[in-house]
DRENZALO-552167 format. One record per residue (C-alpha): residue in one letter; x, y, z; residue number from 1. Coordinates in steps of 0.25 Angstrom, whole numbers, plus 2048, in hexadecimal, padded with zeros to 3 digits. Example, Ala and Ser with C-alpha at 12.3 -4.5 7.8 and 13.67 -1.06 7.14 Angstrom:
2
SITE;A;831;7EE;81F;1
SITE;S;837;7FC;81D;2
END
This chain:
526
SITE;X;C99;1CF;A9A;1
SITE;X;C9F;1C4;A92;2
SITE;X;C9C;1B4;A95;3
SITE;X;CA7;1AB;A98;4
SITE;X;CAE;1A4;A8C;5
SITE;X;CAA;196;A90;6
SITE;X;C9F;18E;A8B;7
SITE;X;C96;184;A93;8
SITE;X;C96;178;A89;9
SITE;X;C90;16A;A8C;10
SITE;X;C9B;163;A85;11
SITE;X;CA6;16A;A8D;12
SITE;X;CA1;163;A99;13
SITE;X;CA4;155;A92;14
SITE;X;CB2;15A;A8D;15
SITE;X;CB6;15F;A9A;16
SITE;X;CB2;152;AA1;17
SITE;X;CBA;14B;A98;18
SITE;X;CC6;153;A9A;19
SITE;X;CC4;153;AA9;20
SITE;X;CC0;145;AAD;21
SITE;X;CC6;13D;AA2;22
SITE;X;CC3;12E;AA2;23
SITE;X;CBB;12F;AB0;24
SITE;X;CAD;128;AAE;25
SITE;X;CA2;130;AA8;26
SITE;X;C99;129;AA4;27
SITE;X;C92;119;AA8;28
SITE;X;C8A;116;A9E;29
SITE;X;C80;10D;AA3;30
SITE;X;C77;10A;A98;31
SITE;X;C84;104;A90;32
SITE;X;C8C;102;A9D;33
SITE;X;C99;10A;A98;34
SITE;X;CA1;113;A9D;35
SITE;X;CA6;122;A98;36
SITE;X;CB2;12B;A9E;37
SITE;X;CB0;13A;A9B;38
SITE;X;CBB;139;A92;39
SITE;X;CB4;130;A89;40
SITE;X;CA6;136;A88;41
SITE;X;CAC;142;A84;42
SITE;X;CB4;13B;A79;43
SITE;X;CA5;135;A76;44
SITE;X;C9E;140;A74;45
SITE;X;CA9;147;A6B;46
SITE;X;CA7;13B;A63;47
SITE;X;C98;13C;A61;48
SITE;X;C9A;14C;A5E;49
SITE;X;CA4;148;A53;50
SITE;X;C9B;13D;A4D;51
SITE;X;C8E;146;A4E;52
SITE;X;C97;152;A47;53
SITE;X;C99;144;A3C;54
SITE;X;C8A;145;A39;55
SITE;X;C8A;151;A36;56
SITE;X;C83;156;A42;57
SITE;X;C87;165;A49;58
SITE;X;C85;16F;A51;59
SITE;X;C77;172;A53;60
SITE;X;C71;166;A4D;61
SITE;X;C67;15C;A55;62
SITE;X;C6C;14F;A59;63
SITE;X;C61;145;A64;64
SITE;X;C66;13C;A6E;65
SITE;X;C5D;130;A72;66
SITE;X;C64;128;A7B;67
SITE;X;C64;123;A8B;68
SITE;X;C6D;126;A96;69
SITE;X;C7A;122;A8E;70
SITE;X;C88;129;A8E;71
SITE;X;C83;12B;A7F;72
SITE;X;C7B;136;A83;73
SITE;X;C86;13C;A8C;74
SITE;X;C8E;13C;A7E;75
SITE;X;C84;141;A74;76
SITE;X;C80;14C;A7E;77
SITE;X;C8F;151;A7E;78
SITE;X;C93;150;A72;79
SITE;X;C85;158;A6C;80
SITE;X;C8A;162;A76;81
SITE;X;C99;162;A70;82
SITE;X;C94;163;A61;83
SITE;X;C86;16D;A63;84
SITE;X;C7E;164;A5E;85
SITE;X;C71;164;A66;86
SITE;X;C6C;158;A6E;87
SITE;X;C5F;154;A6E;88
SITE;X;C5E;14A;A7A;89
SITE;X;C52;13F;A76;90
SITE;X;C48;13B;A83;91
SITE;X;C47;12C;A80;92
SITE;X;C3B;129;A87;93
SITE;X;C32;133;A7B;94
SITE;X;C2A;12C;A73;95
SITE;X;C32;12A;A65;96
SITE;X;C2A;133;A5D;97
SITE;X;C2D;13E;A67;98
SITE;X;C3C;13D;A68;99
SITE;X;C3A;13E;A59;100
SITE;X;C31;149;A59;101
SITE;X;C3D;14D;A61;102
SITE;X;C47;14C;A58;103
SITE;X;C41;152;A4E;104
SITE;X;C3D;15E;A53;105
SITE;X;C4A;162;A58;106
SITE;X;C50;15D;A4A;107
SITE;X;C5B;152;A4F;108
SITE;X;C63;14F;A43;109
SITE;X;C6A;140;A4C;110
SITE;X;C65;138;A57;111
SITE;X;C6F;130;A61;112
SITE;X;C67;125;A66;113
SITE;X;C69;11A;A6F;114
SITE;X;C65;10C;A68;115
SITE;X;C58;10B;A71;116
SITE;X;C50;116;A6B;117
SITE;X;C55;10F;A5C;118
SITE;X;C47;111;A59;119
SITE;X;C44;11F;A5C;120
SITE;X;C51;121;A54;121
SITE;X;C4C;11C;A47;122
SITE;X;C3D;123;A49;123
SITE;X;C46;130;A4A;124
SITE;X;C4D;12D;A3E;125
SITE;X;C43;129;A36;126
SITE;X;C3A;135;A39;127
SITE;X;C44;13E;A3A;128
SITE;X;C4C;144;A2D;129
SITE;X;C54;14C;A34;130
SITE;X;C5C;143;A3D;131
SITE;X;C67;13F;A35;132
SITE;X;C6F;135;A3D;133
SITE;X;C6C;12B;A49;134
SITE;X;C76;127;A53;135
SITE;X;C74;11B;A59;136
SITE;X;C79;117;A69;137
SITE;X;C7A;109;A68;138
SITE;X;C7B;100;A74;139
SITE;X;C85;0F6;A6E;140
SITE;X;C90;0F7;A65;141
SITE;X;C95;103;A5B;142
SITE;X;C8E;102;A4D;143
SITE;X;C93;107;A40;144
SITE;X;C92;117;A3F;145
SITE;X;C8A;11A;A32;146
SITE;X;C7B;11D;A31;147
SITE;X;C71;11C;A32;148
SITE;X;C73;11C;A40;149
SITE;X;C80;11E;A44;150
SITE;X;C86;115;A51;151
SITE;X;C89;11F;A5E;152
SITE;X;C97;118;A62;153
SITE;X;C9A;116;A54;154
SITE;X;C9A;125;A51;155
SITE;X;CA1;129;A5D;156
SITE;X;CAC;11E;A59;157
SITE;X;CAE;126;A4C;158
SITE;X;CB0;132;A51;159
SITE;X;CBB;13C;A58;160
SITE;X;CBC;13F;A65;161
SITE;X;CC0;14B;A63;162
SITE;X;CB6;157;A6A;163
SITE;X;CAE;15D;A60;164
SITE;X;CB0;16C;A5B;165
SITE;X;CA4;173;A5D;166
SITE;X;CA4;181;A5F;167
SITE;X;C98;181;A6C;168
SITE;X;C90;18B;A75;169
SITE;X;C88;18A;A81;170
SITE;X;C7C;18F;A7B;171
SITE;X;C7D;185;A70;172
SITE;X;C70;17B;A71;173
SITE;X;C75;16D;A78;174
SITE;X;C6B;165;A78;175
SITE;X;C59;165;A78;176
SITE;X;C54;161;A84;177
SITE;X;C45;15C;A85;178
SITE;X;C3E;15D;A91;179
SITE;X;C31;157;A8C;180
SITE;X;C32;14F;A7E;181
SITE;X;C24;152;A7B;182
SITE;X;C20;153;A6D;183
SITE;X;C22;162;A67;184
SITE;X;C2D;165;A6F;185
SITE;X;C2A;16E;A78;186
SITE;X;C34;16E;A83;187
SITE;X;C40;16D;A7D;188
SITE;X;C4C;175;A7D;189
SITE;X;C5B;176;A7A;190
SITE;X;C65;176;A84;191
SITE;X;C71;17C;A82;192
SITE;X;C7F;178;A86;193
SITE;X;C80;183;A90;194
SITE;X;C73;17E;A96;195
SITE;X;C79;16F;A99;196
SITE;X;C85;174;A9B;197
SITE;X;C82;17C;AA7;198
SITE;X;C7A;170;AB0;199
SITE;X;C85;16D;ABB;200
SITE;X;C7E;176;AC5;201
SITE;X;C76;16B;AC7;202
SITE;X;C80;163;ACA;203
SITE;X;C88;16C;AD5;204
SITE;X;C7B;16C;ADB;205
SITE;X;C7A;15D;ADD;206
SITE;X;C89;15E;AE2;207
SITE;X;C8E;154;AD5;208
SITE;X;C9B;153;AD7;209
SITE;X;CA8;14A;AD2;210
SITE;X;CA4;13F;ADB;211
SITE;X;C96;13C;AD6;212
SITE;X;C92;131;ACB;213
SITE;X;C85;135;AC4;214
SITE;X;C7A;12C;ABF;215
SITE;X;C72;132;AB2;216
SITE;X;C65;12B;AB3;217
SITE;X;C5E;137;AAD;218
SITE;X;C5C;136;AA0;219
SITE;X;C66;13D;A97;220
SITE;X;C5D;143;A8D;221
SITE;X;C59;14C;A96;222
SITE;X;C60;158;A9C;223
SITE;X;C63;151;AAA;224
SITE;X;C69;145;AA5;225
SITE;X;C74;14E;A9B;226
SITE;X;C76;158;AA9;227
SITE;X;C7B;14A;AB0;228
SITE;X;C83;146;AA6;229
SITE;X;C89;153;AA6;230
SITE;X;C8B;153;AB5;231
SITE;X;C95;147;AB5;232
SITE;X;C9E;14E;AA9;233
SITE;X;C9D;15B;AB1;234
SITE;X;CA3;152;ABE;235
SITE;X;CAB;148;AB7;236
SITE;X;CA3;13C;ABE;237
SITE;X;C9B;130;AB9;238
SITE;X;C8E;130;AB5;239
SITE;X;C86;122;AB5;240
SITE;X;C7C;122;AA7;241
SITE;X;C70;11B;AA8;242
SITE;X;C62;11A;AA5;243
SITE;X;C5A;119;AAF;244
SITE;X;C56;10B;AB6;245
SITE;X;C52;10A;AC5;246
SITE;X;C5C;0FD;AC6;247
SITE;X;C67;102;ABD;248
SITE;X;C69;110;AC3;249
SITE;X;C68;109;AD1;250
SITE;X;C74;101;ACD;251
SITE;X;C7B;10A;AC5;252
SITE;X;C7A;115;AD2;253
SITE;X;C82;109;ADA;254
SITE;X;C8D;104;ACF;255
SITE;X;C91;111;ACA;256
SITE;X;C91;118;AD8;257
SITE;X;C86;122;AD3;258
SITE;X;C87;12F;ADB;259
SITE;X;C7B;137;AD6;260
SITE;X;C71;135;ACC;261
SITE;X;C64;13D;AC8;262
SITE;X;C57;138;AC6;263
SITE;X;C48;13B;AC4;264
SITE;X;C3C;136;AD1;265
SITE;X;C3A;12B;AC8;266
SITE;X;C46;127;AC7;267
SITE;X;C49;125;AD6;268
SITE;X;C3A;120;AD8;269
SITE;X;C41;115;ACF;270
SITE;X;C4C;113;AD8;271
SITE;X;C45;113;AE5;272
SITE;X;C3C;108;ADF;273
SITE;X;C47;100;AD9;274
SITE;X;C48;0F2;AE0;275
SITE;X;C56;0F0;AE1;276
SITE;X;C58;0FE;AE6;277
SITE;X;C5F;0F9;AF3;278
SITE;X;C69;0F0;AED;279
SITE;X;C72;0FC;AE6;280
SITE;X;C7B;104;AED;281
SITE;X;C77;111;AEB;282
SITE;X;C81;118;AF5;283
SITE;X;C89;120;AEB;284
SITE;X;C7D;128;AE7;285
SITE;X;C7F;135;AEE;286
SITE;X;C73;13C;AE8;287
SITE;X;C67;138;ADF;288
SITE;X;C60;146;AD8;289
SITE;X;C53;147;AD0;290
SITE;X;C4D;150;AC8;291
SITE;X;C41;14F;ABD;292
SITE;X;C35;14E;AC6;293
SITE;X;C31;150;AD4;294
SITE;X;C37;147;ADC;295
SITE;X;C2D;141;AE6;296
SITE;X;C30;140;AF3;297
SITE;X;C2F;130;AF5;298
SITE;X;C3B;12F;AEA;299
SITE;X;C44;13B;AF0;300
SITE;X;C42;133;AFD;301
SITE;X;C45;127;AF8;302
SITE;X;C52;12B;AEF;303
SITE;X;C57;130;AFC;304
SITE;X;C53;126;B06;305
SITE;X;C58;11A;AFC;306
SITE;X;C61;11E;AF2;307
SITE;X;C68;12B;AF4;308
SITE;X;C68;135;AFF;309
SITE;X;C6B;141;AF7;310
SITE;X;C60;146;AED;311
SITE;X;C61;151;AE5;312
SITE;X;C56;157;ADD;313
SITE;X;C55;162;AD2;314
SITE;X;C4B;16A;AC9;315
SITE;X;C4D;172;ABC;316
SITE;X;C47;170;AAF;317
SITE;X;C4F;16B;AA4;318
SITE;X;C4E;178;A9E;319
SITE;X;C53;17D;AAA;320
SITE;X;C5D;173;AAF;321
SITE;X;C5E;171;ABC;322
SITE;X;C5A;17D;AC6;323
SITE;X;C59;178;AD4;324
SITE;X;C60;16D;ADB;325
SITE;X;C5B;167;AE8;326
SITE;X;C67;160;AF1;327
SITE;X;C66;157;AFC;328
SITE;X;C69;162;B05;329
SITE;X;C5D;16A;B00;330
SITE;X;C55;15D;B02;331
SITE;X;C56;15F;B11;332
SITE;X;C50;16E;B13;333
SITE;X;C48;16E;B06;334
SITE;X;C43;161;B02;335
SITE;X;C38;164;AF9;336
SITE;X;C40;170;AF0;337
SITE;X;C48;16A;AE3;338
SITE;X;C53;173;AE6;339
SITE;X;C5A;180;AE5;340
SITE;X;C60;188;AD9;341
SITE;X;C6D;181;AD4;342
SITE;X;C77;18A;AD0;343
SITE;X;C74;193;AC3;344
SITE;X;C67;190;AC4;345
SITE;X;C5A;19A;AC8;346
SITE;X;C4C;194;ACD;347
SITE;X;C41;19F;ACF;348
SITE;X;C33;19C;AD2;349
SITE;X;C2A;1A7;ACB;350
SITE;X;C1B;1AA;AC9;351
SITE;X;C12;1A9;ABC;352
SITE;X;C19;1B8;AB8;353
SITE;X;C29;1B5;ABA;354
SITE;X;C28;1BB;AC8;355
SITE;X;C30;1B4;AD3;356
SITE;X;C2B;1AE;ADF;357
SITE;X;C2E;1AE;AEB;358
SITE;X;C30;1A1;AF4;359
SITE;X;C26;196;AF7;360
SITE;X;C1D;19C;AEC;361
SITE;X;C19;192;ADF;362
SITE;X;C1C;197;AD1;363
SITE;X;C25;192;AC4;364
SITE;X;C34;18D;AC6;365
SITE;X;C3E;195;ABD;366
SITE;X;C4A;193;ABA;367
SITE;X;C59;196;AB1;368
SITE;X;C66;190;AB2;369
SITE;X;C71;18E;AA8;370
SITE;X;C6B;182;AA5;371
SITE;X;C5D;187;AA0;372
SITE;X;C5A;189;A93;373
SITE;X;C52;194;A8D;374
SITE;X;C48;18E;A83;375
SITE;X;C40;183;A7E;376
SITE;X;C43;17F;A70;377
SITE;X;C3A;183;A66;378
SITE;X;C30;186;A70;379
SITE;X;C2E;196;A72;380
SITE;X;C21;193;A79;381
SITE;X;C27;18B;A85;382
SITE;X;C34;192;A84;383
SITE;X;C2C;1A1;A86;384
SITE;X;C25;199;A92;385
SITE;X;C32;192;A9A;386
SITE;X;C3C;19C;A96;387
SITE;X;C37;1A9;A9C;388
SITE;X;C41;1B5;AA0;389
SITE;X;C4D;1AE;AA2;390
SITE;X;C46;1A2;AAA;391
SITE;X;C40;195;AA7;392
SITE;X;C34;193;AAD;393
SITE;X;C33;182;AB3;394
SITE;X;C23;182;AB2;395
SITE;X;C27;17D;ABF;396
SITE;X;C20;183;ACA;397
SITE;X;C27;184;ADB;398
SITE;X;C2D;18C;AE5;399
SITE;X;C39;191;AEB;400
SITE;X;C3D;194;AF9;401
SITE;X;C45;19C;B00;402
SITE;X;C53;195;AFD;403
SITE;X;C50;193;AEE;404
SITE;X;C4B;184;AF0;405
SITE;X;C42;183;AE5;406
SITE;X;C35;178;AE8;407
SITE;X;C2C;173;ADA;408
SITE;X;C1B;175;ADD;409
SITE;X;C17;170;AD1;410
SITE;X;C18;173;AC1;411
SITE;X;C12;17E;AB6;412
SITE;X;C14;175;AAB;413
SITE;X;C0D;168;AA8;414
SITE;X;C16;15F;AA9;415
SITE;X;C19;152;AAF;416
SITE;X;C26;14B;AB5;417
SITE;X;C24;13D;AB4;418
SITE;X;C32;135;AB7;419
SITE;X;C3A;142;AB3;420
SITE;X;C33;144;AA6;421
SITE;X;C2C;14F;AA2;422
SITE;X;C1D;14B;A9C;423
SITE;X;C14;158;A96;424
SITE;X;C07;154;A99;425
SITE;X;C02;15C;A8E;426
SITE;X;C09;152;A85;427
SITE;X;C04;144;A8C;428
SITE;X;BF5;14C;A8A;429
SITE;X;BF6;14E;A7D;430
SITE;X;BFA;13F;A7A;431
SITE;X;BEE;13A;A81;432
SITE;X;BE2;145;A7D;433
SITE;X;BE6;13E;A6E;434
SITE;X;BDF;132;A73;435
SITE;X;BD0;12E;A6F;436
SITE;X;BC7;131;A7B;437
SITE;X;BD1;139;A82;438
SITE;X;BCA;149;A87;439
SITE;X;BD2;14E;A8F;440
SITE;X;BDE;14A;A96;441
SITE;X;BE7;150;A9F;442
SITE;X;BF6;14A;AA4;443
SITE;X;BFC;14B;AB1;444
SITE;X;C06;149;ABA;445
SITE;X;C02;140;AC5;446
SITE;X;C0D;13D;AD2;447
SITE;X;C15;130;AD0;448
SITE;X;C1E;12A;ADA;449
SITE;X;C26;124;ACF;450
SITE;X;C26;12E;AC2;451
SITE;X;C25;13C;ACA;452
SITE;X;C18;13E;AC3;453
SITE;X;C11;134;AB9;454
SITE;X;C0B;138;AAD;455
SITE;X;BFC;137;AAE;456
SITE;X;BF0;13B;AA5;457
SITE;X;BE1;13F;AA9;458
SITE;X;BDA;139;A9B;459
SITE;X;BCB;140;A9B;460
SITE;X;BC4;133;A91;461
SITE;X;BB7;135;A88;462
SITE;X;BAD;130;A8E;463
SITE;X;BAA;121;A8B;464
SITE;X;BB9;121;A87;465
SITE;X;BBE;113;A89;466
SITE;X;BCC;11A;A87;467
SITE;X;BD6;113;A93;468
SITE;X;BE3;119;A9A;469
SITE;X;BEB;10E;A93;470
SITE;X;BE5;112;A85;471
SITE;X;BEB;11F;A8B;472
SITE;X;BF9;11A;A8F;473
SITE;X;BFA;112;A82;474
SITE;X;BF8;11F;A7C;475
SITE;X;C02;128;A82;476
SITE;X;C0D;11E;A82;477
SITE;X;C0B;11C;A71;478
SITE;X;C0D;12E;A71;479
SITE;X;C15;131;A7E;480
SITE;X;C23;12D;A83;481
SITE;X;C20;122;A8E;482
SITE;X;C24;12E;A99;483
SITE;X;C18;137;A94;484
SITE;X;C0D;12B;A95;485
SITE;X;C05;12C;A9F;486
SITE;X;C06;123;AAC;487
SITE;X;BF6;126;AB1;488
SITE;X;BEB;127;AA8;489
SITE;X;BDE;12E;AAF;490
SITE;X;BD3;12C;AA6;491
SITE;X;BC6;133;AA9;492
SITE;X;BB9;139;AA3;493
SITE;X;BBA;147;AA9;494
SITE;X;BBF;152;AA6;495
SITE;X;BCC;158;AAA;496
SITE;X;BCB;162;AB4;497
SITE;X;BD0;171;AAD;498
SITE;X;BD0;17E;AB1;499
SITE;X;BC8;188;AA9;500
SITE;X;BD0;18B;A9F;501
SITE;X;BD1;17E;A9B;502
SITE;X;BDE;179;AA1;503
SITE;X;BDE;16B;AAA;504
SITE;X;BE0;16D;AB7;505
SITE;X;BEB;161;AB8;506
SITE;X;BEC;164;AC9;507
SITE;X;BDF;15F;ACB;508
SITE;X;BE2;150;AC2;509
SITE;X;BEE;14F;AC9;510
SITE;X;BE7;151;AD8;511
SITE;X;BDE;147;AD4;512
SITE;X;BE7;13D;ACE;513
SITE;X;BF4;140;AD3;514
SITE;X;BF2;134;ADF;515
SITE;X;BFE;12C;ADA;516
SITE;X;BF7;122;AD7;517
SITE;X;BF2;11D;AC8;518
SITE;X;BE2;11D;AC8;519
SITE;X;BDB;113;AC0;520
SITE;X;BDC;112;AB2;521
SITE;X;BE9;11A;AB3;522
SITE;X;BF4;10F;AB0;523
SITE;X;C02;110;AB3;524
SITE;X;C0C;10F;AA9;525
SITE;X;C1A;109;AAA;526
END
């Protein structure tokens, strides 16, 4: 049986928006305060194609983004799709010599980047010989196009509007996601433009329709923050850019008429807490959702008691994309679950070999949708261990019931969600046993009302060691992004509690610290 003739493209999106919506607002801007109809993005971003293709770049080649939530990104993203030239979406908050390390692993021959992050630009090129050109988002007026860094709005100025010709598939590679940005690489993968071009289910689920106006708060290196971006071309509607400030977005929601907006626990912690909550109308938001972390209850209480009534939640990997939706309605018989399988998407709950279990029982959440990718780049180790028989297994252990709502129990995998980023613990472990007088050291998730879970480290010390949790802090903030660094340090002389085979039994550290509080000598960092 043959397929159909027609392709699922990323950049067809744009150029059907444009043809379908014209001049109608697209885009607010925030950052910059201006204002884009669908229409003009998409003449933008044939304009950034053209000037990329004047570089000399093509099809295949590498090009980095490092930018906040700015329509710039809107416009890179589109036109990378509408040339095949593959996307490499920077995570700001790394450390420089990570987003390097980044960089040049996955061999970007440009960078696009915001005049904030000037520094890490000129690190890149100075230890990179295989970026060739630097683009440069600057906040204020054009500058003259010619190296070596060429002006953004000065190269889009020069060149046609025109959509570029580029003979494209689904399967072609759109852009590397990274879901951990720790050194070495080792969860990152390509997604292709039938992965992100196949997202709206999501949005069905949340009942978007042409009346909404969205909020991107998330931030649009990531996976989530493109899918919201692509939900207002998908329904002609506007979409409010910003970066996320509790006052800001508190404002923004009441002058742009926000409708619906997604967000992480920490995030609405920050708006529950926010003085000058009660002095914005906030009555055109019709539903808040989250997703990135285990939303406490306190919070999900709170958003619906004080600023929206309607809450959605979601759950899915960014491998996966989005697999279950939770509505309001499901709110009211099932509280607890995180949802229900949206369409195109399969959830199972399986034992240690594969086999499905029934309801109620714990195992590992699997999962495939259209959105799912099917490997890890440059990683056959990780790859053979998610990607397993046409399933990709979450590390994520819960149950399902009866009716298909599925309900998280804990995770496989040592990781931990602090304020929706994801932090290895092995990586944050291996910064501090580099220190002097450092034995052992375990690092943990412990609960936070704020973060989700706040990154803390148990430090087993020499003894006599007059090595303090500050010294420790210090430390990681110098070799980790300011996320990974940890919020508690635990310093003791005894040692960590393993099973016998060696491995630390991290349960017990977090029984006996998990109190939410921070013990003595375990400073809190800002």
């Amino acid at each position: 049986m043959q397929r159909g003739i027609g392709q699922q493209l990323v950049g067809n999106v744009l150029i059907t928006a444009a043809l379908r919506f014209g001049d109608r607002p697209a885009f607010f801007c925030s950052a910059t305060e201006r204002r884009f109809g669908f229409r003009q993005v998409n003449r933008r971003c044939n304009q950034l194609a053209h000037a990329l293709h004047g570089l000399g770049l093509a099809k295949g080649d590498t090009v980095a983004l490092l930018c906040t939530n700015r329509v710039e990104v809107v416009e890179t993203l589109f036109a990378l799709a509408k040339t095949g030239i593959v996307g490499l979406p920077l995570n700001y908050r790394l450390a420089p010599g990570e987003i390097v390390d980044l960089m040049r692993t996955l061999g970007a021959r440009a960078l696009i980047s915001e005049a904030d992050f000037d520094t890490v630009a000129e690190r890149a090129a100075q230890e990179l010989p295989t970026l060739q050109h630097r683009i440069r988002i600057s906040s204020g007026g054009s500058s003259p196009a010619n190296g070596p860094v060429w002006d953004y709005e000065g190269l889009l100025a020069a060149a046609p509007e025109t959509e570029p010709e580029v003979a494209l598939d689904e399967s072609d590679v759109f852009y590397f996601n990274l879901t951990s940005g720790t050194s070495g690489l080792p969860k990152c993968y390509a997604l292709t433009q039938y992965n992100n071009a196949t997202v709206m289910p999501m949005f069905t689920a949340m009942e978007v329709s042409s009346h909404d106006v969205v909020m991107t708060v998330f931030p649009m290196f990531g996976r989530v923050g493109y899918c919201w971006a692509l939900c207002g071309l998908v329904h002609g509607i506007p979409n409010v850019l910003a970066n996320f400030d509790p006052g800001r977005v508190l404002g923004l929601i009441e002058s742009e008429r926000v409708t619906i907006t997604n967000l992480v626990p920490t995030m609405g912690a920050m708006l529950l807490d926010h003085g000058a909550l009660g002095a914005h109308d906030l009555s055109s938001l019709r539903a808040t959702v989250f997703a990135g972390a285990s939303l406490p209850e306190p919070i999900r209480q709170g958003m619906v008691e004080r600023i929206c009534p309607q809450l959605y939640e979601y759950y899915g990997m960014q491998e996966t994309g989005t697999l279950v939706v939770s509505t309001p309605e499901d709110r009211q018989c099932r509280p607890d679950a995180v949802g229900r399988a949206i369409l195109h998407a399969e959830v199972r709950v399986v034992d240690d070999e594969g086999r499905v279990l029934p309801p109620g029982q714990v195992g590992e959440i699997i999962g495939r949708a259209p959105t799912g990718v099917t490997a890890y780049h440059d990683n056959p180790a990780k790859t053979a261990e998610t990607f397993r028989s046409g399933w990709i297994h979450t590390g994520d252990l819960g149950t399902l019931d009866e009716e298909g709502h599925l309900f998280i129990r804990g995770r496989k995998k040592d990781m931990i969600v602090t304020g929706g980023q994801n932090v290895f613990a092995a990586e944050v472990e291996q910064a501090i046993l580099a220190l002097e007088d450092v034995r052992d050291c375990a690092v943990i998730g412990l609960p936070d009302p704020l973060w989700g879970e706040r990154v803390s480290a148990v430090v087993v010390v020499n003894a006599g060691s007059t090595l303090g949790a500050e010294a420790v802090v210090r430390h990681c903030r110098l070799n980790l992004a300011a996320f990974k660094t940890p919020k508690q340090v635990i310093l003791q002389q005894e040692p960590l509690p393993r099973t016998p085979t060696g491995k630390v039994q991290k349960f017990l550290l977090v029984a006996r610290h998990g109190t939410g509080t921070l013990d003595d000598g375990a400073p809190a960092i800002d």
